[in-house]
GULUM-639997 format. One record per residue (C-alpha): residue number from 1; residue in three letters; x negated, y negated, z negated. Coordinates in Angstrom, 2 decimals. Layout:
% GULUM-639997
   i  aa       X       Y       Z
 NUM ALA       X       Y       Z
...
//
This chain:
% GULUM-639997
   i  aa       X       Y       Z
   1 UNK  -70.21  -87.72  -92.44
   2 UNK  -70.44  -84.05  -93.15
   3 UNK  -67.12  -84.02  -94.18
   4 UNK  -65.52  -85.60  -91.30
   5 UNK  -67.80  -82.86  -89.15
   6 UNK  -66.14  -80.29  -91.38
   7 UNK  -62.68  -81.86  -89.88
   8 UNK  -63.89  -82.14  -86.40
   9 UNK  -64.89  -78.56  -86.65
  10 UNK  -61.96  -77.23  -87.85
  11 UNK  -60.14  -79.24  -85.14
  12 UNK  -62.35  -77.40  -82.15
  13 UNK  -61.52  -74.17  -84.10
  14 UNK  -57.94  -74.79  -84.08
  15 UNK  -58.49  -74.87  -80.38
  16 UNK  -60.24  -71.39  -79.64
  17 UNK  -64.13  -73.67  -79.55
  18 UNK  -66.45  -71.64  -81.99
  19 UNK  -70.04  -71.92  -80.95
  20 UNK  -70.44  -75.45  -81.11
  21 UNK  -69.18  -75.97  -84.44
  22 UNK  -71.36  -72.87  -85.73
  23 UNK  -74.21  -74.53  -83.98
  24 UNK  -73.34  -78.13  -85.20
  25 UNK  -75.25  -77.41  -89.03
  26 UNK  -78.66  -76.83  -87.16
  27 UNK  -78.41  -80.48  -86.67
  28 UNK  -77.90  -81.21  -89.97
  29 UNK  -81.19  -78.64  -90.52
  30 UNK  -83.57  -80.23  -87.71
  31 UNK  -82.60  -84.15  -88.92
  32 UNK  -83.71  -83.00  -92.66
  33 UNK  -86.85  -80.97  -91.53
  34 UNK  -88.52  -83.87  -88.97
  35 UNK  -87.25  -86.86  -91.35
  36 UNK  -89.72  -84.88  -94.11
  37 UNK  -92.92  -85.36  -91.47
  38 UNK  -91.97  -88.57  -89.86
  39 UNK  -89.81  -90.90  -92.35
  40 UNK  -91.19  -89.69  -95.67
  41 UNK  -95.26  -90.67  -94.65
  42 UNK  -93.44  -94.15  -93.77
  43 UNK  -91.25  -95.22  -96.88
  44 UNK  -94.26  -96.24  -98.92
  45 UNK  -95.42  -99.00  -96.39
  46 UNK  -92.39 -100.37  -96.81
  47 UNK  -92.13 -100.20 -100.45
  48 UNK  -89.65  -97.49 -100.40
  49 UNK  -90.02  -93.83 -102.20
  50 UNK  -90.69  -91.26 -100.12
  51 UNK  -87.73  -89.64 -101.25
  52 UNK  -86.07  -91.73  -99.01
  53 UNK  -86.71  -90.83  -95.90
  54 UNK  -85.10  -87.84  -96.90
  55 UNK  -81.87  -89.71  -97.36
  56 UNK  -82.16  -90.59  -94.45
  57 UNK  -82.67  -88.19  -92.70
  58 UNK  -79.77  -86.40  -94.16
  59 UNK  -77.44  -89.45  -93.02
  60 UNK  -78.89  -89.28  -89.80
  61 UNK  -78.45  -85.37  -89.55
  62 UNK  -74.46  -85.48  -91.00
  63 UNK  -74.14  -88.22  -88.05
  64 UNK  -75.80  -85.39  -85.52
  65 UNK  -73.43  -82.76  -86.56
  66 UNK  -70.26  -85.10  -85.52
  67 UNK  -71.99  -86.57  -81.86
  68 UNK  -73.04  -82.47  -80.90
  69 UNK  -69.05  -81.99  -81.45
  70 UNK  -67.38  -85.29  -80.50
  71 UNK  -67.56  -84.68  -76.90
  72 UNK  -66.42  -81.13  -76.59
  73 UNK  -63.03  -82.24  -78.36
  74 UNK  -63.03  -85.41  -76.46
  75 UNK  -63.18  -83.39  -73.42
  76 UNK  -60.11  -81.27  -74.82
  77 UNK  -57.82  -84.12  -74.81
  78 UNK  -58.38  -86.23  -78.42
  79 UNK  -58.30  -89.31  -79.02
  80 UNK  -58.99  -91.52  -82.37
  81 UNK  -56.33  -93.82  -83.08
  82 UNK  -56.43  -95.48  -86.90
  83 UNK  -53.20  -94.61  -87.90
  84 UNK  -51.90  -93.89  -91.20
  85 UNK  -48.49  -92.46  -92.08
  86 UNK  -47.86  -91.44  -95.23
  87 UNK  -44.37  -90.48  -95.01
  88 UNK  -45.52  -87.79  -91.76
  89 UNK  -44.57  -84.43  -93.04
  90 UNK  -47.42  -82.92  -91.78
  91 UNK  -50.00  -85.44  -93.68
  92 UNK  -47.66  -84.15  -96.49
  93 UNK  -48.37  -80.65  -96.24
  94 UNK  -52.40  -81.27  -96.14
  95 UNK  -52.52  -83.34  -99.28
  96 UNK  -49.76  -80.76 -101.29
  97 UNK  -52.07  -77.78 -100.14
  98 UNK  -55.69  -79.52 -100.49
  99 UNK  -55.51  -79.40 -104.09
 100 UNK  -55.25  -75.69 -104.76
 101 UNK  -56.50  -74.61 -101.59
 102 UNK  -59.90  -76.32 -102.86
 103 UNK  -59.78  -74.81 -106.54
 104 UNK  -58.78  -71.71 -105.01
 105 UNK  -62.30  -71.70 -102.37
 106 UNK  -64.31  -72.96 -105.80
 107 UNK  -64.74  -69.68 -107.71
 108 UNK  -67.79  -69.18 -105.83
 109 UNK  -69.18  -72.07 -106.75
 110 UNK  -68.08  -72.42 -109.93
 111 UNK  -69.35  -68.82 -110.76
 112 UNK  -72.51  -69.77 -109.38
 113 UNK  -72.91  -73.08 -111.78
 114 UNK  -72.21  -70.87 -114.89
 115 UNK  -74.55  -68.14 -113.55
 116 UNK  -77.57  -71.29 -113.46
 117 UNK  -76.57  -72.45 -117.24
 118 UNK  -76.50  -68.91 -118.19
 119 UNK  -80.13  -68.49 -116.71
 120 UNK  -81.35  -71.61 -118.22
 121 UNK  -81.87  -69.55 -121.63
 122 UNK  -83.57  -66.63 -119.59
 123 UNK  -87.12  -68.50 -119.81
 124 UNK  -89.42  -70.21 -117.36
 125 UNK  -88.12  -69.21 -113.66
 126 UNK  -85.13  -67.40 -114.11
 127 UNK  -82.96  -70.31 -112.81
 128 UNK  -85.30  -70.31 -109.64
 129 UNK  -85.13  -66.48 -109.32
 130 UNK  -81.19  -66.78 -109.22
 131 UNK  -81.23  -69.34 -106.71
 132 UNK  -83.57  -67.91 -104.20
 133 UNK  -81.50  -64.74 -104.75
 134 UNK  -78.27  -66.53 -104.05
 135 UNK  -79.57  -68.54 -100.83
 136 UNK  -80.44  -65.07  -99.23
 137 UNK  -77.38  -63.52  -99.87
 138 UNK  -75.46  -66.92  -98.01
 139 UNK  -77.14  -65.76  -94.84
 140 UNK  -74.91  -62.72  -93.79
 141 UNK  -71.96  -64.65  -95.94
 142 UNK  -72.53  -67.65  -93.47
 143 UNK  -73.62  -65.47  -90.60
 144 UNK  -71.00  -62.80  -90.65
 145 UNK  -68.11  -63.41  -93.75
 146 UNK  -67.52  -67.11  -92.48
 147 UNK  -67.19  -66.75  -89.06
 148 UNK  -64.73  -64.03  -89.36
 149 UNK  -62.35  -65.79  -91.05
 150 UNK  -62.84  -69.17  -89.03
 151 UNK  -62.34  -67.28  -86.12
 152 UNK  -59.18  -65.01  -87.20
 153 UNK  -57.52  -68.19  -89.00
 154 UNK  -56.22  -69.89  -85.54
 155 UNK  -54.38  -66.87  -84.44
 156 UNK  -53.24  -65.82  -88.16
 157 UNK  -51.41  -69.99  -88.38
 158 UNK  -50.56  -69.68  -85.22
 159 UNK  -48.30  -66.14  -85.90
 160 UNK  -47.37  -67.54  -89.16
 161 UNK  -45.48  -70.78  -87.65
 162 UNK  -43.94  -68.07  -85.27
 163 UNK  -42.55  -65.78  -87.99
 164 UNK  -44.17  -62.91  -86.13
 165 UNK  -45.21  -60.74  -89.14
 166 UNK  -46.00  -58.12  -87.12
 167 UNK  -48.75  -59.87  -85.24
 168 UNK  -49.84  -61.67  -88.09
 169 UNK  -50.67  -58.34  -89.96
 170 UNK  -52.10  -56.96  -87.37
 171 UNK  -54.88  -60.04  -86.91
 172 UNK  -55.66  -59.58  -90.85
 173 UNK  -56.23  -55.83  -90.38
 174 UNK  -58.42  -56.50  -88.20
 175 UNK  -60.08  -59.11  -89.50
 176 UNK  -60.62  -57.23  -92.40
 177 UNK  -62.12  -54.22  -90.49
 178 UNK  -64.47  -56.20  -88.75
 179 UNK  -65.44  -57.72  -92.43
 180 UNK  -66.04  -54.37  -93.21
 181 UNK  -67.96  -53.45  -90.01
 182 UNK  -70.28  -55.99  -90.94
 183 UNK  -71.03  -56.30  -94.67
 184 UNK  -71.14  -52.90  -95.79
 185 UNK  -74.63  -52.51  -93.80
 186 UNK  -75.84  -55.97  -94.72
 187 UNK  -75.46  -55.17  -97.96
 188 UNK  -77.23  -52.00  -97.97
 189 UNK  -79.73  -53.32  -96.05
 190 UNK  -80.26  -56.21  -98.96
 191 UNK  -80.21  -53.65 -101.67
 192 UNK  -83.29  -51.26 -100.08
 193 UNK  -84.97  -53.89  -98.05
 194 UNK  -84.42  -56.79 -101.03
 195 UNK  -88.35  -56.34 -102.16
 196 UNK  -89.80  -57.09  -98.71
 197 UNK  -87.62  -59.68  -97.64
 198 UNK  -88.33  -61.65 -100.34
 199 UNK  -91.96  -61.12 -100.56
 200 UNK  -92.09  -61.87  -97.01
 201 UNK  -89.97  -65.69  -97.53
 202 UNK  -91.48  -66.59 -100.73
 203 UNK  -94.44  -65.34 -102.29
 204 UNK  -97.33  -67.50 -101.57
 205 UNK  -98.71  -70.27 -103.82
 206 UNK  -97.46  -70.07 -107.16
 207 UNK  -94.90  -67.70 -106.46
 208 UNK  -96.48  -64.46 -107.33
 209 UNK  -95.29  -60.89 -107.34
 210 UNK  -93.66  -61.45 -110.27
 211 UNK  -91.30  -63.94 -109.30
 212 UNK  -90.92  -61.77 -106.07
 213 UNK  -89.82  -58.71 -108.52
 214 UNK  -87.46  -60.57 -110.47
 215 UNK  -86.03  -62.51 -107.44
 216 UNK  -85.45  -59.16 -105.43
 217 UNK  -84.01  -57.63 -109.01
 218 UNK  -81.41  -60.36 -108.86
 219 UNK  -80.06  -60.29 -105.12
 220 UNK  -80.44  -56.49 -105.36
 221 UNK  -77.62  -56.92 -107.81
 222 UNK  -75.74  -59.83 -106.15
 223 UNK  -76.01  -57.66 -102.90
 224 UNK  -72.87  -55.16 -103.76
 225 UNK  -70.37  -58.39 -103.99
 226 UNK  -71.07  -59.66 -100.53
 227 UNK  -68.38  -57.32  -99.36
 228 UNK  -65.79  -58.89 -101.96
 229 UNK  -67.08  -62.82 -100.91
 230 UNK  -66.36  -61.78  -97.50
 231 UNK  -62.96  -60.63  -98.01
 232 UNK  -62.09  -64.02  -99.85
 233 UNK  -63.50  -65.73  -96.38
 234 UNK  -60.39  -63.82  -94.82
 235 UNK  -57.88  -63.62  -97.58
 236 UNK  -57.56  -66.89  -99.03
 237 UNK  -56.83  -68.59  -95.62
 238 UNK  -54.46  -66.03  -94.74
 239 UNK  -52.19  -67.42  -97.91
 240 UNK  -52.75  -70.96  -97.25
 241 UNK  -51.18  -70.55  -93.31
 242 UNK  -48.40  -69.25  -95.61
 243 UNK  -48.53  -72.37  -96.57
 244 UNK  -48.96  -70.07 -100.74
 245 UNK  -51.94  -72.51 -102.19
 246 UNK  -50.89  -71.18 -105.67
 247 UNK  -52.07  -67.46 -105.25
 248 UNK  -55.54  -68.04 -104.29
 249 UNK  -56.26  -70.00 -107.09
 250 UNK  -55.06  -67.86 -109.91
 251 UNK  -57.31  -65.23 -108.27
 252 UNK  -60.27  -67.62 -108.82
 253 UNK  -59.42  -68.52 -111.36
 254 UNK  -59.42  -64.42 -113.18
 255 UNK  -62.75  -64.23 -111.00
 256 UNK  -64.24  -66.91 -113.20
 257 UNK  -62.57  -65.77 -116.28
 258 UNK  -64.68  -62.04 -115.31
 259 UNK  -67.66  -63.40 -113.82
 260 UNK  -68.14  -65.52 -117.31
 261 UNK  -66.99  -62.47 -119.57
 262 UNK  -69.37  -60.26 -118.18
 263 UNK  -72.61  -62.33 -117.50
 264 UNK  -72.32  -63.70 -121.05
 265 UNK  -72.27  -60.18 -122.11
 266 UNK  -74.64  -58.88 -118.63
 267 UNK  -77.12  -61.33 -119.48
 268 UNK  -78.48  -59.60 -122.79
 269 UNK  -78.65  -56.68 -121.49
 270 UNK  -80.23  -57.18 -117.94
 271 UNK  -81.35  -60.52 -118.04
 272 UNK  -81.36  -62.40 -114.78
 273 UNK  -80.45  -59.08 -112.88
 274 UNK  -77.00  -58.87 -115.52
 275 UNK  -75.80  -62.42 -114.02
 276 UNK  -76.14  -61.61 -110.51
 277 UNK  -74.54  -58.12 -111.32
 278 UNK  -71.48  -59.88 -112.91
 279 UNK  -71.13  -62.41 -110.12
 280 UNK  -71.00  -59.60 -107.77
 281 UNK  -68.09  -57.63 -109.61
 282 UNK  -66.56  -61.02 -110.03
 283 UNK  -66.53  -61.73 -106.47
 284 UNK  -65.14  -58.21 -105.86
 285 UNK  -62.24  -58.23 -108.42
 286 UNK  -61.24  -61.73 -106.67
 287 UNK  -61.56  -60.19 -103.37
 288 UNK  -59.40  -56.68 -104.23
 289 UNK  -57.02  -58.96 -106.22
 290 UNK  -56.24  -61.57 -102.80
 291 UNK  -55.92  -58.04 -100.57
 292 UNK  -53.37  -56.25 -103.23
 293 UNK  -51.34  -59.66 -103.32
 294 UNK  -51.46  -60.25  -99.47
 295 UNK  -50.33  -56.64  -98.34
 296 UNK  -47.44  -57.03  -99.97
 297 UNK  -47.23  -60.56  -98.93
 298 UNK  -47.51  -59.67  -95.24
 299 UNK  -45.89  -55.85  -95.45
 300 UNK  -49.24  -53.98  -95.89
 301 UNK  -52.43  -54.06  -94.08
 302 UNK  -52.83  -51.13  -92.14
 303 UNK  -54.26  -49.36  -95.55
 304 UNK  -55.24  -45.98  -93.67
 305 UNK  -56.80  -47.08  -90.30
 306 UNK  -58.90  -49.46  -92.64
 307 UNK  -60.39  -46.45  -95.32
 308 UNK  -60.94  -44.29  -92.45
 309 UNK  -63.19  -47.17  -91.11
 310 UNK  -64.77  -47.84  -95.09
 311 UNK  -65.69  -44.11  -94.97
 312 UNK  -67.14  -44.21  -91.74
 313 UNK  -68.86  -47.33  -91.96
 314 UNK  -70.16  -46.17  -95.80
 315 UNK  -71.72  -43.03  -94.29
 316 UNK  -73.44  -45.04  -91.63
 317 UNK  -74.79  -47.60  -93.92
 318 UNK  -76.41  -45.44  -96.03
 319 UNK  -78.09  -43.18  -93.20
 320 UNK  -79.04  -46.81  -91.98
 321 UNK  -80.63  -47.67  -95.71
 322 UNK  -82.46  -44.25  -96.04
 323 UNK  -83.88  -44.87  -92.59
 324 UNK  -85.06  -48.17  -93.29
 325 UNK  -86.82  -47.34  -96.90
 326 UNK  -88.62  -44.58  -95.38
 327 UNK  -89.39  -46.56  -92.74
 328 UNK  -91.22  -49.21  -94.44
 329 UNK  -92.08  -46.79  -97.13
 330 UNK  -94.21  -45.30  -94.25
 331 UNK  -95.60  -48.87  -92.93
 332 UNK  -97.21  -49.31  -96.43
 333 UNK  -99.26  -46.51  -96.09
 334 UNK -100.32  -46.84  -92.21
 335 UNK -100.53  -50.59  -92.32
 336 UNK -101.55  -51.84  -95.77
 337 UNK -102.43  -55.44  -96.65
 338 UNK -100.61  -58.37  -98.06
 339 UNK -100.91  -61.10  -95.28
 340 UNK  -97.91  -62.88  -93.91
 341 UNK  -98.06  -61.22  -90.51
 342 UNK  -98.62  -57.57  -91.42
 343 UNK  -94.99  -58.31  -94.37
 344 UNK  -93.64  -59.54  -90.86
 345 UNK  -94.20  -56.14  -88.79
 346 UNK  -93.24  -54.09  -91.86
 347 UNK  -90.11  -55.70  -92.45
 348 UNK  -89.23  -56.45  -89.06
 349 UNK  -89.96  -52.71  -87.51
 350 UNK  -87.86  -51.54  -90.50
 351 UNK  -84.83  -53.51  -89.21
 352 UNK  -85.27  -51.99  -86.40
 353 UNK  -85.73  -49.00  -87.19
 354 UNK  -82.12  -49.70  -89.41
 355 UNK  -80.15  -51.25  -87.23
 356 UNK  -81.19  -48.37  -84.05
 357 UNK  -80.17  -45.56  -86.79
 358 UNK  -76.58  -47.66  -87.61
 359 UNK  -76.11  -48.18  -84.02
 360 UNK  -76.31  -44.47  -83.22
 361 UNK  -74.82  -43.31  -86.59
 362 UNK  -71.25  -45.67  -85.60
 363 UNK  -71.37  -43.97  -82.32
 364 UNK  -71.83  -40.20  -83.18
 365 UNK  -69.43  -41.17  -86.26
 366 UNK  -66.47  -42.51  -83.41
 367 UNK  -66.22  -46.35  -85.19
 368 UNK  -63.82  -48.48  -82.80
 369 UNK  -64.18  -51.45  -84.45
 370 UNK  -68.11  -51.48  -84.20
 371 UNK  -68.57  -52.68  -81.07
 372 UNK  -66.83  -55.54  -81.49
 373 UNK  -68.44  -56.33  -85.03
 374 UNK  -71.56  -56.36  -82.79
 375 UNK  -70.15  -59.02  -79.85
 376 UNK  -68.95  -60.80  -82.83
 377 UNK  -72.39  -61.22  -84.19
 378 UNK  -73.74  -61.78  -80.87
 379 UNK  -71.78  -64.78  -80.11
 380 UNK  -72.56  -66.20  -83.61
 381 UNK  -76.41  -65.85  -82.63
 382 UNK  -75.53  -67.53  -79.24
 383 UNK  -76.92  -64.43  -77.51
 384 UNK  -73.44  -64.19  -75.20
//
């Protein structure tokens, strides 16, 4: 079921319909979450685990995902009909492309599952530390790579069946720019706010400062490849509405062969941190690698608009990460204490602080694209 709401999303995305489908995996969320109070306490009287219920409540939340979506496409004009025609040359295309264009999309994961049998040897934790550290760093991938590229992938098909190169380059670019808009703070932030954040999720029970340490060590270190994962989001797509599944995947593939080369060698040295670190400059080199290939794919990629905007975006960031450290640097010393609430206000007014220093920093510093990276992020929140 969540594949087939994978395929109904992509179908309302096809069509210019984006907050539904980036809404649609709360469902998934809210099915798993109340199946956990209400179906688990019940399996047991009917002689079921209590694992169960979380079954379950996964079916019943992949089945949520598709009726939130079925009648927005409905009311664009589809209609199911079983048929199946294997000689259709577009049915053709899918199945020649799926192959690659799935290996190519799996470096990620695959440099993730080495990164966990790496860790494995790191002691009591380490695996746990890595995977905390990896969840955190999905939310701005999810929140702000992903949505980029679902977005700018209509347009960038649609000027690729046309032939119009021009156009097509010109959606990338800018694409890209936005990508850069948004990740190069995020990742800052995650580098000098990494500490708090996680303290604030995850350290209560048996998760002590010490796990909180090594956990904020590791996405401290996975932080500086969000910028290269969010590129992929953009790039890779770009080459399969080229209908080129081929060059994506030997990209992945030397991602892999650098991720595994360095966090065998990383991992000595730097322990948990040294496998995040290598996943990070694996995720880069696969990133740079897709950009080199597609600007000369596509005739370039407006190379000199787009390092202007790096520069300016860089200096931003970083007046936006000294603000927040000193910031919450100063909210440990006025408001002290370790409960839930007061990590809340320190982390939270330190955002703030961040984001009103980035905000004013883009606008003193002339960044075009900015404001758009913002109503981009808006609509993703559902806030316009």
């Amino acid at each position: 079921m969540i594949a087939l709401s994978g395929v109904v999303s992509a179908m309302l995305n096809a069509l210019g319909r984006f907050f539904i489908p980036a809404l649609s995996p709360a469902m998934f969320n809210i099915a798993v979450v109340l199946s956990a109070f209400t179906l688990v306490p019940l399996m047991p009287r009917i002689g079921w685990p209590g694992v169960a219920g979380i079954a379950i409540g996964t079916v019943i939340g992949g089945a949520g995902q598709i009726l939130l979506q079925w009648p927005v496409l409905h009311r664009a004009g589809w209609r199911y009909a079983p048929i199946l025609d294997t000689h259709d040359p577009g049915l053709r295309e899918v199945m020649r492309l799926m192959g690659p264009g799935t290996l190519g999309l799996a470096a990620l994961q695959v440099n993730m599952f080495v990164n966990t049998v790496l860790a494995t040897g790191e002691g009591t934790g380490a695996v746990s530390w890595l995977n905390y550290a990896s969840r955190l760093l999905w939310v701005p991938i999810g929140l702000l790579g992903v949505s980029i590229g679902i977005a700018a992938l209509p347009e960038i098909a649609r000027h690729a069946a046309a032939a119009d190169l021009a156009s097509m380059r010109r959606t990338v670019a800018g694409a890209l720019r936005l990508t850069l808009m948004l990740n190069v703070p995020a990742a800052v932030g995650l580098i000098v706010l990494a500490r708090p954040i996680v303290s604030l999720l995850l350290e209560r029970g048996n998760f002590g400062p010490a796990d909180t340490a090594a956990t904020a060590g590791a996405l401290t270190c996975y932080a500086p490849g969000l910028l290269g994962y969010a590129v992929v989001r953009v790039a890779a797509p770009t080459f399969y509405a080229v209908r080129d599944s081929r060059t994506p995947v030997i990209a992945g593939a030397l991602s892999v062969a650098v991720n595994i080369a360095l966090n065998v060698t990383l991992v000595r040295a730097m322990g948990v941190c040294g496998l995040a670190l290598g996943s990070a400059v694996a995720a880069s080199v696969n990133g740079a690698l897709l950009l080199w290939l597609l600007r000369g794919r596509i005739g370039g990629l407006d190379g000199w608009r787009s390092a202007r905007a790096l520069t300016r975006i860089t200096i931003a960031s970083l007046l936006m990460g000294l603000a927040a450290w000193g910031a919450h640097h100063s909210l440990e010393i006025v408001l002290p204490g370790g409960s839930t609430l007061t990590r809340a206000v320190r982390v939270f007014t330190s955002i703030a602080v961040a984001l009103a220093v980035l905000v004013g920093a883009a606008r003193v510093l002339r960044i075009e694209e900015f404001k758009e990276a913002l109503a981009r992020v808006a609509s993703r929140l559902g806030m316009s």
